[in-house]
Every structure is written in structure tokens, then in C-alpha cells.
C-alpha positions in Angstrom: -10.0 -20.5 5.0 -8.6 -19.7 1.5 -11.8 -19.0 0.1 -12.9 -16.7 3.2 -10.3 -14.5 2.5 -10.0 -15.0 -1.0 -14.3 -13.7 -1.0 -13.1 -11.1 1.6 -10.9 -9.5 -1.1 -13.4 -10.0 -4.3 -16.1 -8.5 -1.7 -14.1 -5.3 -0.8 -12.9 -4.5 -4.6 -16.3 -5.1 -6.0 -18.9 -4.5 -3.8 -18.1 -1.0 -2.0 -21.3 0.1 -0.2 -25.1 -0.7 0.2 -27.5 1.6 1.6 -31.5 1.0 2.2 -33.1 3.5 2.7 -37.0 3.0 3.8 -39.0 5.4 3.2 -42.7 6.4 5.0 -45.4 6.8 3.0 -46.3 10.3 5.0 -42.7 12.0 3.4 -43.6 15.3 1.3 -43.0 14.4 -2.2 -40.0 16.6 -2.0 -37.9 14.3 0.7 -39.2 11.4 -2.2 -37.5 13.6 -5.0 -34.2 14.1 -3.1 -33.7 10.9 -1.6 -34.0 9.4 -5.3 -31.8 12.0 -6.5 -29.4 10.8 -3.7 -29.9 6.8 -4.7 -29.3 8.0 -8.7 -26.0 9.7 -7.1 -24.9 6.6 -5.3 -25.6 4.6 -7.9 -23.5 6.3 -10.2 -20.6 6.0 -7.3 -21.0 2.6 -7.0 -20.6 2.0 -10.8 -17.3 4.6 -10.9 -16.0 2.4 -8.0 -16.8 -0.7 -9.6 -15.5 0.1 -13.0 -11.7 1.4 -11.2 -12.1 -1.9 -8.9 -12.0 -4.1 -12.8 -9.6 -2.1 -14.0 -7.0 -1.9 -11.1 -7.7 -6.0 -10.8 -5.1 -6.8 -13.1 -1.9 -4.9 -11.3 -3.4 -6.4 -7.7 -0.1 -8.5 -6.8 0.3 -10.8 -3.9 3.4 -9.3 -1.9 4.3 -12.7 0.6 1.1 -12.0 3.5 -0.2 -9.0 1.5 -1.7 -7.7 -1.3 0.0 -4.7 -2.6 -1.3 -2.4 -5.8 1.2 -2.1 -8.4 0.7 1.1 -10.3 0.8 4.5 -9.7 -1.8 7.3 -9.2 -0.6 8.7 -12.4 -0.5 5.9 -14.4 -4.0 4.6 -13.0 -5.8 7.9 -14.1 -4.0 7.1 -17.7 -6.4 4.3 -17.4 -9.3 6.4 -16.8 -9.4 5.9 -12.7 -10.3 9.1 -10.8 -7.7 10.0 -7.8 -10.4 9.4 -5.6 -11.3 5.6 -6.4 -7.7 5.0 -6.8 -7.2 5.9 -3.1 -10.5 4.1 -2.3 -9.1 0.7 -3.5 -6.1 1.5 -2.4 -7.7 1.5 1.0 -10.1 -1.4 0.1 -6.8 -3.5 -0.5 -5.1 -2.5 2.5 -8.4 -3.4 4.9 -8.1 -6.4 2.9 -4.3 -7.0 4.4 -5.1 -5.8 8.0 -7.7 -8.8 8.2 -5.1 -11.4 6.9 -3.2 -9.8 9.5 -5.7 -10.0 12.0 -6.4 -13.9 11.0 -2.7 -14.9 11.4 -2.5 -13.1 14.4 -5.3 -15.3 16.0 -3.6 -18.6 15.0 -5.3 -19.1 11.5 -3.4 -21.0 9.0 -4.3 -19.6 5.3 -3.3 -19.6 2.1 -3.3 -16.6 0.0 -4.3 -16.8 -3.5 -2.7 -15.3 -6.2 -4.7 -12.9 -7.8 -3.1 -12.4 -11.1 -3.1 -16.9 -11.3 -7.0 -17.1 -10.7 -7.8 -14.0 -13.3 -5.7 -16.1 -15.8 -7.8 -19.5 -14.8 -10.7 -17.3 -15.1 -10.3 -15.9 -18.8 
């Protein structure tokens, strides 16, 4: 159970959003040129989100049954995180707490890891 929600947090601060898109080989090369444009687009989203996800891990602070984000809008941007992906983990973290939520509600017994204790085993 600890590792189901520990993966359920590393999931939704890293990994933000996969799209396939299938494409028919009767599509004007036009649609082709666009929907790469769009893919170049999200992959460069995915990267920005990514990069604010590694560095926002370190102030990601276990809170008794939640996770809670300690540092500001203001002093994230210092960091080099847009508003927007700071809001966007922010909300990452809080689905993250609305499942625990949801888990202990339904009888589950877990244990929450400590964030900041398995980035330090990890180094």
C-alpha cells in the first residue's frame, strides 16, 4: 500500500500528460505539419513541467495525512518555475492528498512516506 501511493505521488509530479495521436495516412500534409507542430508544443510542456516538478521536489513536505508544498509562488519563480507549473504541481500534490484521502476513507491502512527522507536515501 505504501508503495501504491508512494508511485501515485512520483507518477503525478513527473509524469503530467501523454497524448497519442494516430494519424491517417489520407491527412493533407498540412493537418501532418500542425499536429507535429502541436506534439513539438507539448513536448516542450511536458519538459517545463517536468523540470518545475525536480525542482519543487525538494520543499514537498509530509504534513501528518498530506503532502503540503512549502514555498511560495514568489520564491518558486526565484527558482526559475513559471506561475503556471507552480499552480500545476500545486494541484498535482493536492490530487495526490484527495486519493490518500479517498484510500483511508475506504478502510485502507497506509503509510506515508516521507518525501524529503527517500530523496536523501536516494542521493
Amino acid at each position: 500500500m505504501n508503495f501504491r501511493v508512494f508511485f501515485c505521488f512520483v507518477v503525478l509530479l513527473t509524469v503530467v500528460a501523454c497524448k497519442q495521436q494516430v494519424e491517417s495516412q489520407s491527412e493533407s500534409a498540412s493537418v501532418a505539419v500542425d499536429s507535429l507542430d502541436m506534439r513539438i508544443e507539448s513536448d516542450a510542456d511536458l519538459a517545463s513541467k517536468r523540470n518545475a516538478a525536480l525542482l519543487l521536489v525538494d520543499y514537498v513536505k509530509l504534513d501528518g495525512d498530506k503532502y503540503v508544498l512549502d514555498i511560495s509562488e514568489d520564491e518558486a519563480s526565484e527558482l526559475g518555475v513559471s506561475p503556471e507549473n507552480y499552480r500545476y504541481q500545486l494541484g498535482e500534490i493536492n490530487k495526490t492528498n484527495e486519493l490518500i484521502a479517498q484510500m483511508k476513507a475506504n478502510g485502507d491502512s497506509i503509510e506515508l512516506p516521507d518525501i524529503q527522507t527517500l530523496m536523501r536515501g536516494a542521493k
